[in-house]
C-alpha positions as YAML, in Angstrom:
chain: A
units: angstrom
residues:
- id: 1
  name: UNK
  ca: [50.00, -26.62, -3.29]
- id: 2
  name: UNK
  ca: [52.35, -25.86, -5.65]
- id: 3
  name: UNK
  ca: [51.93, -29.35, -7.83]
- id: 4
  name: UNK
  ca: [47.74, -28.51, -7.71]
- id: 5
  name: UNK
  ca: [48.97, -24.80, -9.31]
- id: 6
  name: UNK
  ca: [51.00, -26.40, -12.02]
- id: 7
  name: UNK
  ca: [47.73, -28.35, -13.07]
- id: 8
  name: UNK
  ca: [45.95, -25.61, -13.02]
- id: 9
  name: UNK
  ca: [48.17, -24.16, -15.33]
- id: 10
  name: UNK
  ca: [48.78, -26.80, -17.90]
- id: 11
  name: UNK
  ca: [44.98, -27.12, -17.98]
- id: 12
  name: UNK
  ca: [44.59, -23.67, -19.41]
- id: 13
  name: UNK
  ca: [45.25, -24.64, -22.69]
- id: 14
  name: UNK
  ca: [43.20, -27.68, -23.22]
- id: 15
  name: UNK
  ca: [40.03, -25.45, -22.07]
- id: 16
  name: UNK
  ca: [40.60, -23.15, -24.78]
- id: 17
  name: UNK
  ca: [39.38, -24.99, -27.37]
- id: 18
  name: UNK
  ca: [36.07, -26.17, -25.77]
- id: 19
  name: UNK
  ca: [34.91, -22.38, -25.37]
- id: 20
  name: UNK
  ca: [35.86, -21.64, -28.86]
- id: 21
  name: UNK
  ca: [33.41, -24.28, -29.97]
- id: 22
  name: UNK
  ca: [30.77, -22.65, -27.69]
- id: 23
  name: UNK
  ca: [30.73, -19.65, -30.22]
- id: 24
  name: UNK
  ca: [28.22, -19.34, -32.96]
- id: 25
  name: UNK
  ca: [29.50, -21.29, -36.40]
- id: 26
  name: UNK
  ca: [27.45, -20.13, -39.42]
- id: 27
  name: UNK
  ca: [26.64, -23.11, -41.55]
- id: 28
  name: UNK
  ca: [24.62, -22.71, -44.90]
- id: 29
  name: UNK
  ca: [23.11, -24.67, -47.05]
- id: 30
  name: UNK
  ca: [20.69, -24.34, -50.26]
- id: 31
  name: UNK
  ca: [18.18, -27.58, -51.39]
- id: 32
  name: UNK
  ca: [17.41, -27.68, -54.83]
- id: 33
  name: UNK
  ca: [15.31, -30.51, -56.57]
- id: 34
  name: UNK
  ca: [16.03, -33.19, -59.48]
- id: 35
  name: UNK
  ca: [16.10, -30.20, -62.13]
- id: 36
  name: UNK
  ca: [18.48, -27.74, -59.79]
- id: 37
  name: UNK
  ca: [15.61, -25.46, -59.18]
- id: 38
  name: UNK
  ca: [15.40, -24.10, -55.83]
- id: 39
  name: UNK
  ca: [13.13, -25.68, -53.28]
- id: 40
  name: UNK
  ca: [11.15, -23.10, -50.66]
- id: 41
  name: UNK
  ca: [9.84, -24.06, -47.30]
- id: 42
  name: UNK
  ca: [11.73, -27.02, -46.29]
- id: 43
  name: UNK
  ca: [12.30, -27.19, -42.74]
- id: 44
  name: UNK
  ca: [15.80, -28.00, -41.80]
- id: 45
  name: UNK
  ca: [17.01, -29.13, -38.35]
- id: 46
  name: UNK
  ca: [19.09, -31.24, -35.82]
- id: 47
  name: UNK
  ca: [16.68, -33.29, -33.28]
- id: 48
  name: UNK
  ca: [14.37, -30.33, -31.93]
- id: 49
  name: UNK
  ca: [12.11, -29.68, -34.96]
- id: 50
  name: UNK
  ca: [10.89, -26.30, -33.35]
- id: 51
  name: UNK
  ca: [14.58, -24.82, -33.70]
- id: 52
  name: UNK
  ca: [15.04, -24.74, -37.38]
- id: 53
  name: UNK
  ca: [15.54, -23.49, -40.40]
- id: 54
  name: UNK
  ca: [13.39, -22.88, -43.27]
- id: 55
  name: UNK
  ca: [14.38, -22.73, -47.24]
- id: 56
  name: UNK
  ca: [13.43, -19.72, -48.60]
- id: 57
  name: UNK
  ca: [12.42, -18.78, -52.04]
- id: 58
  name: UNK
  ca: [16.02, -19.56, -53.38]
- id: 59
  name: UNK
  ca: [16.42, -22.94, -51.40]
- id: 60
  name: UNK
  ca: [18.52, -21.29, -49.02]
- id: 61
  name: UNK
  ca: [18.98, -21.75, -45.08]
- id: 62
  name: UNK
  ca: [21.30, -21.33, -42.26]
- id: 63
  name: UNK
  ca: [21.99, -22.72, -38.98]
- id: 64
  name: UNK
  ca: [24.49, -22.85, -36.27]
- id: 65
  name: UNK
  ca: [26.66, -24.55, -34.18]
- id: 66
  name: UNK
  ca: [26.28, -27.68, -36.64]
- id: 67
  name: UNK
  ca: [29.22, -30.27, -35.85]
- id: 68
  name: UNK
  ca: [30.92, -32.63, -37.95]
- id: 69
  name: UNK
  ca: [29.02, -35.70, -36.84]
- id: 70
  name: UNK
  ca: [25.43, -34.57, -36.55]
- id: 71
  name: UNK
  ca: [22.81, -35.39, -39.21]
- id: 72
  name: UNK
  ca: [20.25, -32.64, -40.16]
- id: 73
  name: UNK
  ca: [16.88, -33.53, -40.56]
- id: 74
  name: UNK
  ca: [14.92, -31.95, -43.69]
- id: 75
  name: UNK
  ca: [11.07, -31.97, -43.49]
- id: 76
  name: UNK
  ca: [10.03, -32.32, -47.17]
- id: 77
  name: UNK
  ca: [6.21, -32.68, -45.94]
- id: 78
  name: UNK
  ca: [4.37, -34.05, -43.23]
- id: 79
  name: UNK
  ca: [4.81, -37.49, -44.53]
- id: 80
  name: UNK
  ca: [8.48, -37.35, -45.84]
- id: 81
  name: UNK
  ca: [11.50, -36.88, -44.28]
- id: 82
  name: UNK
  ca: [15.16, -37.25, -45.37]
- id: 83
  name: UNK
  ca: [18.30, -37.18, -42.97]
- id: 84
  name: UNK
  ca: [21.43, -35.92, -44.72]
- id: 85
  name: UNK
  ca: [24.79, -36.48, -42.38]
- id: 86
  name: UNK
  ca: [27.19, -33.42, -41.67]
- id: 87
  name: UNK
  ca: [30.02, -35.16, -42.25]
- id: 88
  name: UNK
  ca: [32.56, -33.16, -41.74]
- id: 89
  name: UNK
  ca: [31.04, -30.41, -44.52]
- id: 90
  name: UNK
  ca: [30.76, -27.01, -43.28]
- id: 91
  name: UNK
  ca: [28.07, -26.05, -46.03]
- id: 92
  name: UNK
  ca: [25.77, -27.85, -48.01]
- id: 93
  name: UNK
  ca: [24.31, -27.84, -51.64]
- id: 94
  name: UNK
  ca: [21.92, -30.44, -51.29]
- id: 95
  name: UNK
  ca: [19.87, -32.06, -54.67]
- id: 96
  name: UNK
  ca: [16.64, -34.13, -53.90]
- id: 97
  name: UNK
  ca: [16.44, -36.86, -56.27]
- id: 98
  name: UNK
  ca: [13.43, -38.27, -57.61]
- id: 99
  name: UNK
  ca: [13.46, -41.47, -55.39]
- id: 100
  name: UNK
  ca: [13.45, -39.54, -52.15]
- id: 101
  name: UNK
  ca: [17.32, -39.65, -51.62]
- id: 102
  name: UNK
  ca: [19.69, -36.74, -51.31]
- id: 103
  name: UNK
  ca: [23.08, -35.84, -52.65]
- id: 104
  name: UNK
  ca: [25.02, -33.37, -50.66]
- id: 105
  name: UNK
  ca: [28.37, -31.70, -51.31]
- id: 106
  name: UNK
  ca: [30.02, -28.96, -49.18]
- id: 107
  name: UNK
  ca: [30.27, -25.33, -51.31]
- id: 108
  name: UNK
  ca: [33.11, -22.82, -50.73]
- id: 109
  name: UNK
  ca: [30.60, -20.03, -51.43]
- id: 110
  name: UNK
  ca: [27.84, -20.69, -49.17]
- id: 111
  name: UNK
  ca: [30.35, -21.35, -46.27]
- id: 112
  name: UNK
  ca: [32.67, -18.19, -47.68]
- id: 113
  name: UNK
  ca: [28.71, -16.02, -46.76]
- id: 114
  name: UNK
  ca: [29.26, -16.44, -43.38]
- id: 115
  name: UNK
  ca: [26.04, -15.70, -41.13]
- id: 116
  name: UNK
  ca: [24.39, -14.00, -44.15]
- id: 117
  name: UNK
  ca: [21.57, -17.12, -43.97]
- id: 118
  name: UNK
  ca: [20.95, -17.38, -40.68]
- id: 119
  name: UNK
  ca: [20.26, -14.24, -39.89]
- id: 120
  name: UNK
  ca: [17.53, -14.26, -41.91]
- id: 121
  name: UNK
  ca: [16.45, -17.99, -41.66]
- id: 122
  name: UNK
  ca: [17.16, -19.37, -38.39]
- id: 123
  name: UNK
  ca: [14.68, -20.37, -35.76]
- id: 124
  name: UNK
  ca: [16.59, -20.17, -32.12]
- id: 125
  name: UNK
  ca: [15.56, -20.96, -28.45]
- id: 126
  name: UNK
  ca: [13.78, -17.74, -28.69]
- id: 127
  name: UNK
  ca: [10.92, -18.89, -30.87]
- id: 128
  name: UNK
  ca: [8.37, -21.58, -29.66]
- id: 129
  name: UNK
  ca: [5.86, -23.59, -31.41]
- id: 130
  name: UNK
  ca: [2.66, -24.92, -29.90]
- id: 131
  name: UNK
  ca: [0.91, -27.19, -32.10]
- id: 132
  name: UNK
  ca: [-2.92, -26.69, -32.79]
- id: 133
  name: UNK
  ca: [-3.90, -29.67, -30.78]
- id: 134
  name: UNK
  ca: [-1.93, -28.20, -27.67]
- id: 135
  name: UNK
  ca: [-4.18, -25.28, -28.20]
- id: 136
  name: UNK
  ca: [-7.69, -26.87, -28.20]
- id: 137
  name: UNK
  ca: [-7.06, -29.47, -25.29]
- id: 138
  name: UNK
  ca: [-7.07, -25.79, -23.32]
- id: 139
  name: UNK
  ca: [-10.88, -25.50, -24.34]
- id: 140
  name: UNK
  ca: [-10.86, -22.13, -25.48]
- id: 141
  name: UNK
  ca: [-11.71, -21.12, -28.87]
- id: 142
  name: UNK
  ca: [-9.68, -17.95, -28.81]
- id: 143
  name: UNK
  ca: [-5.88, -18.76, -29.95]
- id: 144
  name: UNK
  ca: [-4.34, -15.75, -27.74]
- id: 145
  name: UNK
  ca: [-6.35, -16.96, -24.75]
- id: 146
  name: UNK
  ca: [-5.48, -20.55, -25.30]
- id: 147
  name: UNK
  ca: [-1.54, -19.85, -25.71]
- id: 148
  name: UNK
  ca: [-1.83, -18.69, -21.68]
- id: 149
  name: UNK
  ca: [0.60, -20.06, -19.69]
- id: 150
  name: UNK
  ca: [2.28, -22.18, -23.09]
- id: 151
  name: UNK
  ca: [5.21, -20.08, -23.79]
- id: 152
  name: UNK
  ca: [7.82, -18.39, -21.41]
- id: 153
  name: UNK
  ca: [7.70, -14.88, -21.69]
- id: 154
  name: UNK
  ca: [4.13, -14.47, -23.50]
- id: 155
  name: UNK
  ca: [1.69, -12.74, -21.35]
- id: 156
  name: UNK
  ca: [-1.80, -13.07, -21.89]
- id: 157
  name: UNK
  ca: [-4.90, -10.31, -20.64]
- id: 158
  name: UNK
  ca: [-8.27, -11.34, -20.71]
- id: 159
  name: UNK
  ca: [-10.61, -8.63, -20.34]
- id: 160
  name: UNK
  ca: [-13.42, -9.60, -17.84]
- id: 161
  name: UNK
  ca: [-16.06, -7.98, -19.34]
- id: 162
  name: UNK
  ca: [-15.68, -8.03, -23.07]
- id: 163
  name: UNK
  ca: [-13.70, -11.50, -22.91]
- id: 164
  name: UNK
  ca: [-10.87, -10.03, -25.35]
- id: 165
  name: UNK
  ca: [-7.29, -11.64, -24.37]
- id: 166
  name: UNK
  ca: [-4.17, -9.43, -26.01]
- id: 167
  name: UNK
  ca: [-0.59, -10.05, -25.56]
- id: 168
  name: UNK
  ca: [2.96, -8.98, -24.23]
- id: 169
  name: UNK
  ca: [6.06, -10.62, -25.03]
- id: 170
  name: UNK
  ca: [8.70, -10.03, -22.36]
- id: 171
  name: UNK
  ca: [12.11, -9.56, -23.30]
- id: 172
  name: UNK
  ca: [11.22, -8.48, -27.12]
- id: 173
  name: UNK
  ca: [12.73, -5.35, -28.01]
- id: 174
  name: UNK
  ca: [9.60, -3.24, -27.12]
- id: 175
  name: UNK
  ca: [9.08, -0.47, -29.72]
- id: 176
  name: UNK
  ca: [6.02, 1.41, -31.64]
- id: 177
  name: UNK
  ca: [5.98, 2.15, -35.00]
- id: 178
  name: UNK
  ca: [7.67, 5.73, -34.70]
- id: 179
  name: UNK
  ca: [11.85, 5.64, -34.99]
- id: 180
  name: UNK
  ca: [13.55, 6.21, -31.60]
- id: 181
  name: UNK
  ca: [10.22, 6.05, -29.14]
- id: 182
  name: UNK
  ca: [9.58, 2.67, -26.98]
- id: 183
  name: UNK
  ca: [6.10, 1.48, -25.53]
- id: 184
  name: UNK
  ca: [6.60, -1.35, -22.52]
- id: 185
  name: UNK
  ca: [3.21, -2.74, -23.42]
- id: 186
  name: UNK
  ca: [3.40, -2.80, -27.53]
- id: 187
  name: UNK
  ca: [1.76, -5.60, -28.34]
- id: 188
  name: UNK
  ca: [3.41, -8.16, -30.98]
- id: 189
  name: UNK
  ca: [2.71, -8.38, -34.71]
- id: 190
  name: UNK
  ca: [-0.03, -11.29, -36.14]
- id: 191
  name: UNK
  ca: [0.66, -13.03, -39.05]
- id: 192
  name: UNK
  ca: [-1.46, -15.86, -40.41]
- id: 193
  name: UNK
  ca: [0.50, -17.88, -43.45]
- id: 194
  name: UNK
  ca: [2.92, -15.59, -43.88]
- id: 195
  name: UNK
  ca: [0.06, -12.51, -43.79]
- id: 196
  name: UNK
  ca: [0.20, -9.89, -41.59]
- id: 197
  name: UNK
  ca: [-3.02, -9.17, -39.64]
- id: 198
  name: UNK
  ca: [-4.39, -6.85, -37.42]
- id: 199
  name: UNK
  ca: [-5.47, -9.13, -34.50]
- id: 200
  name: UNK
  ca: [-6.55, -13.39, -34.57]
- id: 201
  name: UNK
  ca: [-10.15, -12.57, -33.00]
- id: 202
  name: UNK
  ca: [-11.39, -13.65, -36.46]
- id: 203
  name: UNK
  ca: [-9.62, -17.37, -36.42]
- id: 204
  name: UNK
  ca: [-10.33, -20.70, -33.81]
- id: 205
  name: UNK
  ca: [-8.19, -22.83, -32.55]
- id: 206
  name: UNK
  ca: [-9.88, -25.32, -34.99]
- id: 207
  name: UNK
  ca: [-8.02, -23.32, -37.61]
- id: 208
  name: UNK
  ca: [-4.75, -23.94, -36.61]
- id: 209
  name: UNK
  ca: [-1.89, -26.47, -37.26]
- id: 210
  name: UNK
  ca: [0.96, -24.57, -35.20]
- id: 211
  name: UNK
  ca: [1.54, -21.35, -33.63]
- id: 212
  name: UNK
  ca: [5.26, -19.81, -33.48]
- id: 213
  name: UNK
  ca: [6.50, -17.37, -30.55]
- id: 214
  name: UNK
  ca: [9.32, -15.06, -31.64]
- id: 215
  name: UNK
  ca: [10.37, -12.64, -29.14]
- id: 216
  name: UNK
  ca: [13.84, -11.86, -30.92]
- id: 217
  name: UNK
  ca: [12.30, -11.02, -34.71]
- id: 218
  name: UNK
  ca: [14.59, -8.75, -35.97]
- id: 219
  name: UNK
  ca: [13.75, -10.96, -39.46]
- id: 220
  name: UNK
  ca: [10.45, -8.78, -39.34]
- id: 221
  name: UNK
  ca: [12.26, -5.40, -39.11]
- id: 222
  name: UNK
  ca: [9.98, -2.54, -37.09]
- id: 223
  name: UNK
  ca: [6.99, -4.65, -37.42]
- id: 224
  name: UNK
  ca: [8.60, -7.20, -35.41]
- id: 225
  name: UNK
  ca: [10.07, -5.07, -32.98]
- id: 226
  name: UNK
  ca: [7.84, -6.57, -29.84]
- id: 227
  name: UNK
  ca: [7.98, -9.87, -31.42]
- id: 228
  name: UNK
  ca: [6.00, -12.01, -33.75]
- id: 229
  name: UNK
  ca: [3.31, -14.40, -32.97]
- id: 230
  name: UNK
  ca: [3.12, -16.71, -36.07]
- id: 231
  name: UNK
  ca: [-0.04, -18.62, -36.95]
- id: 232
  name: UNK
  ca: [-0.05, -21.43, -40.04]
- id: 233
  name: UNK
  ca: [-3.48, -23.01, -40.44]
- id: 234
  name: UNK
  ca: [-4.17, -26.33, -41.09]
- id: 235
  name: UNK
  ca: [-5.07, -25.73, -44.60]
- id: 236
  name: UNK
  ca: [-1.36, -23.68, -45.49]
- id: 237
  name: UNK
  ca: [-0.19, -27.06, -43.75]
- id: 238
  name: UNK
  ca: [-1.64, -29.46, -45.88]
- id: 239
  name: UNK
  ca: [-0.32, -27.29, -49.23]
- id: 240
  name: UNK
  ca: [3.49, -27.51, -47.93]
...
């Protein structure tokens, strides 16, 4: 009893470091091209390409939890793709070169911002992306009523008699537009390429590349406040 106690206690230590690795690790980066001009709209990730991060209008991204050995993944376009390895760098200034390589050095400054990027930037569990084909193998021409039953947490109404389908995302932080009141049922905010709309009654599934599901969108401020339903057509696609 007394030798299984002594393990116990000697094994203390070597589980401290494997919950300190659990924690969140800001890592930054910034992508700029051949002439070191910022590059917008890259999407940056590990292996799942709906949890990512994507370059805003300064190049810039974030992530976390990035270790030493893994390689991220940056979606140029739909046909090119470059993988840039970690190692070891806890930031990243990368330069795209002309031939479709990459040249990546770590910078003190970007790692020195802590989670300043990925606050803004990063893409976690809670968002999920349905592609457009997903979405018309359902049959329905409607993209609310076609996301039924995709995504965890997004409730979908029909309406039996005038066929309109709204939406409820559990677990988003629930609020209207007025400071310091909450709704249950507010419905999320719509925004098509980066445009916020009213509603997606006007748009088909034939429309649509992919459709994102935020339920955490603080990025969005009050508008986003019972989370973000993101649709980029095929068109906005195509221009990327």
């Amino acid at each position: 009893m007394k030798i299984h106690n002594l393990l116990l206690i000697l094994a203390l230590p070597l589980m401290t470091p494997v919950a300190a690795v659990a924690d969140d690790t800001p890592f930054n980066g910034v992508i700029l091209n051949s002439e070191l001009k910022p590059v917008k709209n890259i999407r940056v990730y590990l292996n799942d390409p709906n949890y990512y991060s994507l370059t805003d209008k300064k190049g810039r991204f974030g992530l976390t939890n990035i270790l030493p050995d893994d390689t991220l993944t940056l979606r140029i376009s739909k046909k090119q793709i470059i993988r840039v390895p970690v190692d070891g760098r806890q930031s990243m200034r990368i330069i795209l070169a002309a031939d479709g390589n990459a040249d990546a050095q770590q910078d003190d400054e970007l790692v020195n911002f802590g989670f300043g990027y990925v606050k803004r930037r990063e893409f976690t569990g809670s968002s999920s992306g349905i592609s457009g084909e997903t979405l018309r193998r359902t049959g329905k021409n409607d993209i609310l009523a076609a996301l039924a039953g995709l995504v965890t947490g997004l409730n979908i109404s029909v309406d039996q008699i005038s066929g309109k389908a709204t939406a409820n995302i559990r677990n988003a932080q629930t609020a209207d537009l007025t400071p310091g009141s909450f709704t249950k049922n507010a419905p999320p905010a719509f925004f098509v390429d980066g445009v916020q709309v009213p509603s997606l009654e006007f748009m088909s599934v034939h429309d649509v590349d992919h459709v994102e599901v935020i339920k955490d969108a603080s990025l969005y401020g009050v508008q986003g406040a019972s989370g973000v339903i993101l649709v980029t057509t095929k068109s906005a696609a195509k221009a990327k």
